[in-house]
Backbone bond lengths (Angstrom), bond angles and torsions (degrees), N, CA, C in turn:
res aa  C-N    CA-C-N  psi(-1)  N-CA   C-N-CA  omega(-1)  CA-C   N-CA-C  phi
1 X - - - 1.451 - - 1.521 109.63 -
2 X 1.265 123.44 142.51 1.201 130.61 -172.38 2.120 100.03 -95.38
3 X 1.401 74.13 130.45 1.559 87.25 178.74 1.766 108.34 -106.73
4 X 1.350 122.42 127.21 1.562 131.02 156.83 1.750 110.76 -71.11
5 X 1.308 86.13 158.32 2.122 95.75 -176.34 1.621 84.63 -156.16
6 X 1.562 120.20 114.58 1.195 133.42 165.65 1.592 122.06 -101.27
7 X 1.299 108.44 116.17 1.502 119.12 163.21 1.055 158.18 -112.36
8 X 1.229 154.20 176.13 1.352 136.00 -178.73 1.669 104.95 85.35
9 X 1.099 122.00 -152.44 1.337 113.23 -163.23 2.015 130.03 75.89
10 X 1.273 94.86 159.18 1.635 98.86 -171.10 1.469 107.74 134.09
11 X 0.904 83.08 -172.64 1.560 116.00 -172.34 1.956 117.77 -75.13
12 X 1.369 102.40 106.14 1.942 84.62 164.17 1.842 107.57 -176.05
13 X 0.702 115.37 178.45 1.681 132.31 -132.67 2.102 96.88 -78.56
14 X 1.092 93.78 153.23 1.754 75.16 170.62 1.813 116.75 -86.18
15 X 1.225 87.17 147.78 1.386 96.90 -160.49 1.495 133.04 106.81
16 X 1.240 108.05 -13.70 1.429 128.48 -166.41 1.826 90.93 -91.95
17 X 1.692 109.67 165.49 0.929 108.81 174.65 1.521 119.11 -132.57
18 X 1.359 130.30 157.11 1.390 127.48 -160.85 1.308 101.65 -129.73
19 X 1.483 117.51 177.88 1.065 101.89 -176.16 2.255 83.65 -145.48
20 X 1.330 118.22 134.35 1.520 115.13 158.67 1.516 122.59 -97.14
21 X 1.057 99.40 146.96 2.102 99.01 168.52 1.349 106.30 -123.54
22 X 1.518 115.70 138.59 1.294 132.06 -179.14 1.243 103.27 -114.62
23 X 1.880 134.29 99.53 1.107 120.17 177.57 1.613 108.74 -120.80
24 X 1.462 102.05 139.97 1.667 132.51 -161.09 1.859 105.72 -107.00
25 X 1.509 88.88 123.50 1.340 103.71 -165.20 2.143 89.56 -65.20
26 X 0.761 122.64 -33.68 1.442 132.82 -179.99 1.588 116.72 -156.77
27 X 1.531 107.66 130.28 1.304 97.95 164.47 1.545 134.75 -126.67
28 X 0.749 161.73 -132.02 1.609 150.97 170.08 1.047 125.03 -175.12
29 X 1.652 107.91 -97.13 1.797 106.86 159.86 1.174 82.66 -118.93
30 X 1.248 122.75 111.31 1.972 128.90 171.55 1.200 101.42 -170.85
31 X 1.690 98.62 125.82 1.239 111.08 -177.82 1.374 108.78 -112.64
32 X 1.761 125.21 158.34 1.013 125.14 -159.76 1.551 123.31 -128.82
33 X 0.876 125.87 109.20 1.072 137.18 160.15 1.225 148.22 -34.75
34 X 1.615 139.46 116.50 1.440 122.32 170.54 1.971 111.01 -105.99
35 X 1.566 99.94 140.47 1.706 84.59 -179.04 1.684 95.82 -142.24
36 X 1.239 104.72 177.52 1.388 89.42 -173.28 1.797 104.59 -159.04
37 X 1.374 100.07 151.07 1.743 90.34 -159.10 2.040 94.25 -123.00
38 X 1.045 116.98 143.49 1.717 108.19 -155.35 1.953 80.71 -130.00
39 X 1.340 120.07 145.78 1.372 120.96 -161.10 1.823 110.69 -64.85
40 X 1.212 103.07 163.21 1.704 99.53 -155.84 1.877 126.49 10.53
41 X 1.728 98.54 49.89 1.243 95.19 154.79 1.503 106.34 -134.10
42 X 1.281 115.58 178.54 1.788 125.32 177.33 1.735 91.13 -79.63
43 X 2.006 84.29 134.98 1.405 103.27 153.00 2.068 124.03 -38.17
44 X 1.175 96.16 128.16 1.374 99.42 177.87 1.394 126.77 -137.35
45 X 1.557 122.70 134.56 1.303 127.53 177.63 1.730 123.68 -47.21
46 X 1.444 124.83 115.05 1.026 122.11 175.63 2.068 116.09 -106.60
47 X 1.175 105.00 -20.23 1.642 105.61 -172.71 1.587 113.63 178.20
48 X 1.207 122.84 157.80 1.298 111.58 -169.40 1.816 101.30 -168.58
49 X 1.312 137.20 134.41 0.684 143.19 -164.33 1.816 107.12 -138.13
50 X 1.423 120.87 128.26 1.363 125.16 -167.59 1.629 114.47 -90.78
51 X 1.549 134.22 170.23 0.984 147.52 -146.42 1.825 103.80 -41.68
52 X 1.650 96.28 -59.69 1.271 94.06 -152.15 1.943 105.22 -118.34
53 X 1.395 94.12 19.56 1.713 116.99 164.53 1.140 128.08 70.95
54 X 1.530 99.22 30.32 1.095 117.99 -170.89 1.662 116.71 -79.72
55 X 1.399 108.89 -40.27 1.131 137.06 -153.88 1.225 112.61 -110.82
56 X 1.354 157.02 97.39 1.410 146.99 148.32 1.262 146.02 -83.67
57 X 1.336 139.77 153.78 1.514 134.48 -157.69 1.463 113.25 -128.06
58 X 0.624 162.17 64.42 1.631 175.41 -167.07 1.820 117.33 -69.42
59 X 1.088 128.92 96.93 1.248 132.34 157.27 1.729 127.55 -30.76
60 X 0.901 148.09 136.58 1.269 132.94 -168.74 1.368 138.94 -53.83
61 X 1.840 90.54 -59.68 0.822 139.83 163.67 2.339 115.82 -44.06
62 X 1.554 107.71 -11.19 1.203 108.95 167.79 1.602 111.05 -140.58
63 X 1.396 102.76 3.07 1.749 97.29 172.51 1.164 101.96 -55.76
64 X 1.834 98.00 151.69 1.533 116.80 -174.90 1.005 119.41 71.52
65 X 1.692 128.96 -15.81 1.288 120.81 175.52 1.458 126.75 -104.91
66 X 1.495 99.86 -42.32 1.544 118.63 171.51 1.946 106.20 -112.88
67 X 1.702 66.59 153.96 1.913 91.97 -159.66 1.458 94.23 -102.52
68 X 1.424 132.41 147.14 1.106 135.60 151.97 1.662 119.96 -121.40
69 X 1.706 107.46 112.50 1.496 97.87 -172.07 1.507 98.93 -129.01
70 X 1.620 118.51 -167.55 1.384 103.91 175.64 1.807 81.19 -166.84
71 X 1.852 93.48 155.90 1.548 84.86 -165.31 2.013 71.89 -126.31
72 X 1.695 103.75 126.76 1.350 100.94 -168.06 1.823 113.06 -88.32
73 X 1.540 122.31 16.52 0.642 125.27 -175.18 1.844 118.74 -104.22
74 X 1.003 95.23 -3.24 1.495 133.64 -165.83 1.520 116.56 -118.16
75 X 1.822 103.74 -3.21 1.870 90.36 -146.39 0.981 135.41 -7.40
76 X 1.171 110.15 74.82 1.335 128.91 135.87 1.448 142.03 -125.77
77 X 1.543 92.25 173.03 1.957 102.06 -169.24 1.251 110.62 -128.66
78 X 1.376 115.42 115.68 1.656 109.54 173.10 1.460 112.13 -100.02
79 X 1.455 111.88 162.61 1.599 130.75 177.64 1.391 90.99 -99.53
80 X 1.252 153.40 120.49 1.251 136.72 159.41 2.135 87.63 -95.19
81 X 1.181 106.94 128.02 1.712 101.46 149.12 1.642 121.05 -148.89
82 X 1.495 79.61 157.87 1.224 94.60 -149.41 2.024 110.99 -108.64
83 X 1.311 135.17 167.98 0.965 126.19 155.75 1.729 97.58 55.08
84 X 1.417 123.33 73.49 1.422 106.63 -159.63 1.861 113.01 -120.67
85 X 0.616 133.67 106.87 1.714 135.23 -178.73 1.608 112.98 -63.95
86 X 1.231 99.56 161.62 1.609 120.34 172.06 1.752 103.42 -48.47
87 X 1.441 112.37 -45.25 1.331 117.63 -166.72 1.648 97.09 -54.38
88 X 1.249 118.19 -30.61 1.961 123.98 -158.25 1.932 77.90 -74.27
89 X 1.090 129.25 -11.59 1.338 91.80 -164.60 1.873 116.62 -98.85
90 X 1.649 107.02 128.88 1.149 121.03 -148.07 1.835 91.15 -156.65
91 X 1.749 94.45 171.09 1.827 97.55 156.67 1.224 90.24 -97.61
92 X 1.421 117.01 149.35 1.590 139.53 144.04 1.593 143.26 -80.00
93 X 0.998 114.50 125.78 1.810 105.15 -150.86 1.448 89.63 -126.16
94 X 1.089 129.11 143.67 1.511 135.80 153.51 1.295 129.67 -105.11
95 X 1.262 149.81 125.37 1.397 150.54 -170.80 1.199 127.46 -132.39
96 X 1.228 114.16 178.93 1.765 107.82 -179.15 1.111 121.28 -130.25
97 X 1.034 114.05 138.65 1.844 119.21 166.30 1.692 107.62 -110.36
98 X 1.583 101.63 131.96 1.168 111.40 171.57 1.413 113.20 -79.04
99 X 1.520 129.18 97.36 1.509 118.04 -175.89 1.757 83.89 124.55
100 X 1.534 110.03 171.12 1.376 139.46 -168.34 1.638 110.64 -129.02
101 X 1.473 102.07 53.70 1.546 92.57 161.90 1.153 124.64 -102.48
102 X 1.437 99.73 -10.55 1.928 127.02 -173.41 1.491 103.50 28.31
103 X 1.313 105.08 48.02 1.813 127.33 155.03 1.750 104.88 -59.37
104 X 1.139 109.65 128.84 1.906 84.46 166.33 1.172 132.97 -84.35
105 X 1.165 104.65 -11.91 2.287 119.30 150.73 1.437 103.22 -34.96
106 X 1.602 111.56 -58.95 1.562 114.93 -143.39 1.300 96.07 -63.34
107 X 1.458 140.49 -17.50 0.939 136.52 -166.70 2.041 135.25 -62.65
108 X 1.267 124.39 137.50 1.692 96.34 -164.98 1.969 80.38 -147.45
109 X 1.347 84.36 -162.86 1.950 98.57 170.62 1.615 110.67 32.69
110 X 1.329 107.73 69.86 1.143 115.49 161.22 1.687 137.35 -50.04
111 X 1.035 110.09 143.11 1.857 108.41 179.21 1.823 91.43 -86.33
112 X 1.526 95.43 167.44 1.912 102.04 166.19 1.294 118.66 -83.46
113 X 1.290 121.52 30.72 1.464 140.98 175.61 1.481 108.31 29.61
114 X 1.696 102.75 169.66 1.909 95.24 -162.96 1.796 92.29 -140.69
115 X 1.439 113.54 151.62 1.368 107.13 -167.02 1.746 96.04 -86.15
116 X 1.169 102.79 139.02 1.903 109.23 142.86 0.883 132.30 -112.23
117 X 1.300 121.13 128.95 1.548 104.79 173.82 1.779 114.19 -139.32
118 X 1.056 95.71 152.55 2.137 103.62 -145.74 1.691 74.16 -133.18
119 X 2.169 106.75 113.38 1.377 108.63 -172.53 2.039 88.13 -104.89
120 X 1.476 100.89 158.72 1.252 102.23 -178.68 1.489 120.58 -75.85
């Protein structure tokens, strides 16, 4: 079973920029996901990037701001974001989909997600 390890995260100013790492005990054809859950609201899709990184998926709500890349030698996947508001502040979870539809259904195998928080 493929295990996630999420990093980066904390605390910093709006406007400031952060950067997350999603690292995968193994990966294959699995693409990865960023989602993010903000207090008494539903988990929500923020970005997602497919097997071999070719392909990316972007939420609306952060196009143009946050980057989704992955360096496959490393498995890993970073969130780079950028230019970031109070609204970004949430826990962050990363997951996987076996396959490249970067549906946000397809998604399963959660990381132990990491807090951000972006003060006004």
């Amino acid at each position: 079973q493929v295990q996630l390890v999420e990093s980066g995260g904390g605390l910093v100013q709006a406007g400031d920029s952060m950067r997350l790492s999603c690292a995968a005990s193994r990966l294959t054809f699995h693409s990865i996901g960023w989602f993010r859950q903000a207090p008494g609201k539903e988990r929500e899709f923020v970005a997602a990037i497919n097997w071999n990184g070719a392909t990316t998926n972007y939420a609306d709500s952060v196009k143009g701001r946050f980057t989704i890349s992955k360096n496959s030698a490393r498995n890993t996947v970073y969130l780079q974001m950028n230019g970031l508001k109070p609204e970004d502040t949430a826990v962050y979870y990363c997951a996987l989909e076996f396959g490249d539809s970067l549906s946000p259904a397809a998604f399963g195998s959660w990381g132990q997600g990491l807090q951000v928080t972006v003060s006004s």
